[in-house]
C-alpha positions in Angstrom: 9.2 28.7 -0.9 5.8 29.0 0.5 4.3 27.8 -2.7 6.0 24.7 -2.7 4.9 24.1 1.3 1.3 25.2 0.5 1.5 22.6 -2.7 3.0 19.8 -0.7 0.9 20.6 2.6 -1.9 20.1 -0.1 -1.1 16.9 -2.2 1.9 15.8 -0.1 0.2 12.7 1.2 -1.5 11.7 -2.1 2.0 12.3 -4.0 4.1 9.6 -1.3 1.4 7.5 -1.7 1.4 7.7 -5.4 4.6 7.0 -6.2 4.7 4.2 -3.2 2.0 2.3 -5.2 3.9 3.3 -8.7 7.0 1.8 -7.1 5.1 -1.4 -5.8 3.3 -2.4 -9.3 6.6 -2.0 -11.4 8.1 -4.1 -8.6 5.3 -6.8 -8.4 5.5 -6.8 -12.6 8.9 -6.9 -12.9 9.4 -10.3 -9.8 5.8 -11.7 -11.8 7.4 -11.7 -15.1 10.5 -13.0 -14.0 9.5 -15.5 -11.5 10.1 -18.8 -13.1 7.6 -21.4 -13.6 9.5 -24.2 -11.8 9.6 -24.5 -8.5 12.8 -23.2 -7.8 15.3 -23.5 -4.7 16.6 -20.7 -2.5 19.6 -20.9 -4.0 18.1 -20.1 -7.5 16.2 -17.4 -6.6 19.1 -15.8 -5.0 20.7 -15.8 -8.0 17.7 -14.1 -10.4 18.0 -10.5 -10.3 14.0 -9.5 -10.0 13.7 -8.7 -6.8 16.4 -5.8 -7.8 14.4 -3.2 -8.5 12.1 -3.3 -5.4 15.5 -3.4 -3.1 17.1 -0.5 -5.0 14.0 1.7 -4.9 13.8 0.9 -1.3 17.5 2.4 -0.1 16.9 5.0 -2.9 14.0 6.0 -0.9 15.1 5.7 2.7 18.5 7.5 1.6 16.1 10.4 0.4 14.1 10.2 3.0 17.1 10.6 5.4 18.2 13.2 3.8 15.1 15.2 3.7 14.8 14.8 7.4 18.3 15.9 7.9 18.4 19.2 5.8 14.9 20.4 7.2 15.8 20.2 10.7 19.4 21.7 10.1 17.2 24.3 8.8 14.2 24.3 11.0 17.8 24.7 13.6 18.9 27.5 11.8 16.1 29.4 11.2 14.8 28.9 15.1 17.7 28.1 17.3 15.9 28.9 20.6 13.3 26.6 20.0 15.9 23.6 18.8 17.4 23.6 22.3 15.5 20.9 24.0 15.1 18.8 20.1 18.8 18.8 20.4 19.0 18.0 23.9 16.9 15.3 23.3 19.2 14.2 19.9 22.5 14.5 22.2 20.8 12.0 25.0 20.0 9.5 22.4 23.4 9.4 20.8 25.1 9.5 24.3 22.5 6.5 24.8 23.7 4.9 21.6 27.5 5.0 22.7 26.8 3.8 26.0 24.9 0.6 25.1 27.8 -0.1 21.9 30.1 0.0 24.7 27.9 -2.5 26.6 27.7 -5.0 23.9 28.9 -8.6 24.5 31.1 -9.6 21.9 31.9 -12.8 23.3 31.4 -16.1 20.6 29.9 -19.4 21.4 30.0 -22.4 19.2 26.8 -22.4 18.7 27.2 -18.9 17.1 29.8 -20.1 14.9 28.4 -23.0 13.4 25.6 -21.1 12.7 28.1 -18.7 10.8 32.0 -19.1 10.4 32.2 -15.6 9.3 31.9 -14.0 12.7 35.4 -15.6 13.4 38.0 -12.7 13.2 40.6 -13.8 11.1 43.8 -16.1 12.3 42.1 -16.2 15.8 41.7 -19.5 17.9 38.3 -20.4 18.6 37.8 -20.1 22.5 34.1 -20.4 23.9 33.3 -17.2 25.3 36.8 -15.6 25.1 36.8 -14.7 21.3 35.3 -11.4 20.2 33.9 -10.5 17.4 33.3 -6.9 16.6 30.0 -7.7 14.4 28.8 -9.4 17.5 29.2 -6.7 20.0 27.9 -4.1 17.6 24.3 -6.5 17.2 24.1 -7.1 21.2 24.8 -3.0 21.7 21.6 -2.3 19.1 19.9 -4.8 21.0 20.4 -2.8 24.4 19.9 0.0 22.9 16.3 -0.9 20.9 15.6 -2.0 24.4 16.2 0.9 26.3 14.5 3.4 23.6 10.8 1.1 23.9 11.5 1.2 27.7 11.7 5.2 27.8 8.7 5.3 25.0 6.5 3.3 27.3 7.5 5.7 30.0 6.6 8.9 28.1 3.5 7.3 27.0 2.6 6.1 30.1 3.6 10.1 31.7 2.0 12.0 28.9 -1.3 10.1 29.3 -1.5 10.3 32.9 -0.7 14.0 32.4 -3.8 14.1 29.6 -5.8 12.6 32.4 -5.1 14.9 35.4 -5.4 18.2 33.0 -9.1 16.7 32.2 -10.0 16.3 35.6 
């Protein structure tokens, strides 16, 4: 196991970026020779299938990369418990954080949100301004709180943790 970590700690970097660029140019060849000559509408392009491959790579690679960061802290976790506590301290505030600003979200519709998309309509529901819900709604306000929140307490921390930096140099 140390073989691979000295390998990676080595050519890690060079190996992401690597196969990033790979990914890119096959991507870039693939929406060039496909790209039709025309000028086509949003509707046509939608319907070509050359951006495909760039898309599919992407989730590929963020599903990977989720799952790489999952498994090495469950075992980073396993292997050193006491250190974990305050990383999972920190993990169980954020989701509690999460939960709390869900349950804030504003569901309520307006028309103007419905023209804009009939879909957020729950079905065989009446339309009434500000008295419907929609579930999709309420979930996209909660994120919205809770992006918020998370860039408010990053500020903070950077704000702290420079001041701190400051008053050890003094």
């Amino acid at each position: 196991m140390t073989g691979a970590y000295q390998f990676l700690k080595k050519y890690g970097v060079a190996i992401g970026f690597g196969t990033g660029t790979v990914l890119c140019l096959i991507m870039y060849a693939i929406i060039i020779g496909g790209y039709p000559e025309f000028n086509p509408s949003e509707k046509e392009l939608y319907g070509t299938s050359i951006f495909d491959f760039g898309l599919y790579t992407t989730y590929i690679m963020i599903f990977v990369g989720i799952l790489l960061i999952a498994v090495f802290s469950l075992m980073y976790v396993a292997k050193n418990p006491k250190d974990s506590v305050k990383g999972i301290a920190g993990f169980g505030v954020i989701i509690v954080l999460f939960v709390i600003t869900n349950s804030m979200g504003d569901g309520s519709l307006t028309t103007e949100l419905v023209n804009s998309d009939p879909s957020l309509l729950p079905m065989d529901v009446k339309f009434e301004e500000g008295v419907t819900q929609s579930s999709g709604v309420k979930f996209a306000d909660g994120m919205i709180k809770f992006g918020y929140i998370m860039m408010l307490l990053a500020s903070v921390a950077m704000v702290i943790a420079a001041i701190r930096d400051f008053i050890k140099q003094s």
